[in-house]
N, C-alpha and C positions, 0 to 999 in steps of 0.2 A: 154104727151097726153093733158095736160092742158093749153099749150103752144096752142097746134094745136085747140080744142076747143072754147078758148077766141076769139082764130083768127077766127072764123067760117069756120074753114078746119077741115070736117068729116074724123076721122080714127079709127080705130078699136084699141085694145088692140093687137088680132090677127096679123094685118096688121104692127102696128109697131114694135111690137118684131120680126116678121120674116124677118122684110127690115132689108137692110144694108140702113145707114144714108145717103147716095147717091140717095134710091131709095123711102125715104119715098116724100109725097104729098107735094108739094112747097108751102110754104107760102108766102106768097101777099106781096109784097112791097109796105106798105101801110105807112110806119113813119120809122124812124131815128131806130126804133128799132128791124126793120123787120130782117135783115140781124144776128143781136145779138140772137137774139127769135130762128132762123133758127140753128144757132149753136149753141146755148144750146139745141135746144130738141135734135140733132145729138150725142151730148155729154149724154144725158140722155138716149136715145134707142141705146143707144151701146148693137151689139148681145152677148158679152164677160160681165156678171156682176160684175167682177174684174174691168172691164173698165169704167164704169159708174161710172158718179159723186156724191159725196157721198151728201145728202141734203146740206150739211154747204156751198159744192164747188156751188153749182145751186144757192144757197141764196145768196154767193159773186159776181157771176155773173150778175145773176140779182143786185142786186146795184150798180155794172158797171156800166150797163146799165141806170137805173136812173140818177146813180150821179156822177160817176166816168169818168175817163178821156175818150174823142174819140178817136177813131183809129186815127185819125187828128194830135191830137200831137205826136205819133210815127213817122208819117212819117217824119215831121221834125226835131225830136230830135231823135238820141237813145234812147231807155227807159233802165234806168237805174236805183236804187233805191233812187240814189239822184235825177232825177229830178222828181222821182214820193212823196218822201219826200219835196220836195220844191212845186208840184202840190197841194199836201193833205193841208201844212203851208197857201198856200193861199186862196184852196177853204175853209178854217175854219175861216179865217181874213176876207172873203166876205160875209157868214153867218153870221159868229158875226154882220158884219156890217150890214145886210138887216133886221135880227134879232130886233136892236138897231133900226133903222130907223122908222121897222114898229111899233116898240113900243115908238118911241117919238111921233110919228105920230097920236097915240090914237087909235089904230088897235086891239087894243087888244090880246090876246095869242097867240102865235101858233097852227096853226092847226094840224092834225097828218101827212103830209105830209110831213113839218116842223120838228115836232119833229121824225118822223123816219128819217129824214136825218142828223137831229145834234143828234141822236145817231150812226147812220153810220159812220159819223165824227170824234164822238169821240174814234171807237173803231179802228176804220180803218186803219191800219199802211203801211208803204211802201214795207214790204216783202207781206202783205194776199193780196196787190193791184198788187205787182208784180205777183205772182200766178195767181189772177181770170182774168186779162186784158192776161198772156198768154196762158189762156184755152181760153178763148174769141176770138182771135186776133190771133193764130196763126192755121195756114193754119194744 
């Protein structure tokens, strides 16, 4: 519901426990993250509470979403663990590097942006990116 709210799409507690995730209120294709936003709340108001995401799985998603790979590179590559292990090797070698840059640059610290994504970074492995990109990404 917190999803639907940020978006400024009114719905009740009511209204989405009793939709099936087909019939809840459409959220706006408004940014690159509309469509991700839209299937995770579907994953979260699942009518079955066996079937709903457990917090950990919604917070992996959500960092997908941030930082993690686009549906983009599936379509080209199989997603397989090596190339999501070879994705993860280089988005932490282009950190480091933008990391380094702005701190040669006299920019001073990271901000929290920053550092919530090089700890995503560092915890992130190619099996919990395998998991959250197929709750995400698959149909």
């Amino acid at each position: 519901m917190l999803i639907y709210q940020l978006l400024h799409v009114d719905i009740s507690l009511g209204t989405a426990l009793g939709s099936r995730s087909s019939r809840l209120p459409a959220i706006p294709s408004l940014s690159i993250y509309s469509s991700g936003l839209r299937r995770l709340a579907g994953l979260l108001l699942r009518a079955d509470p066996c079937r709903r995401l457990s917090v950990q799985q919604a917070r992996s998603i959500l960092q997908v979403l941030l930082w993690g790979p686009r549906q983009e590179l599936f379509a080209r590559s199989k997603k397989t663990l090596r190339l999501l292990q070879s994705w993860v090797q280089a988005k932490r070698a282009l950190l480091l590097l933008q990391l380094a840059e702005k701190a040669a640059g006299g920019e001073g610290s990271p901000g929290l942006e920053e550092w919530l994504c090089c700890q995503y970074f560092k915890e992130v492995t190619e099996h919990s990116l395998y998991q959250a990109t197929q709750a995400l990404y698959t149909p």
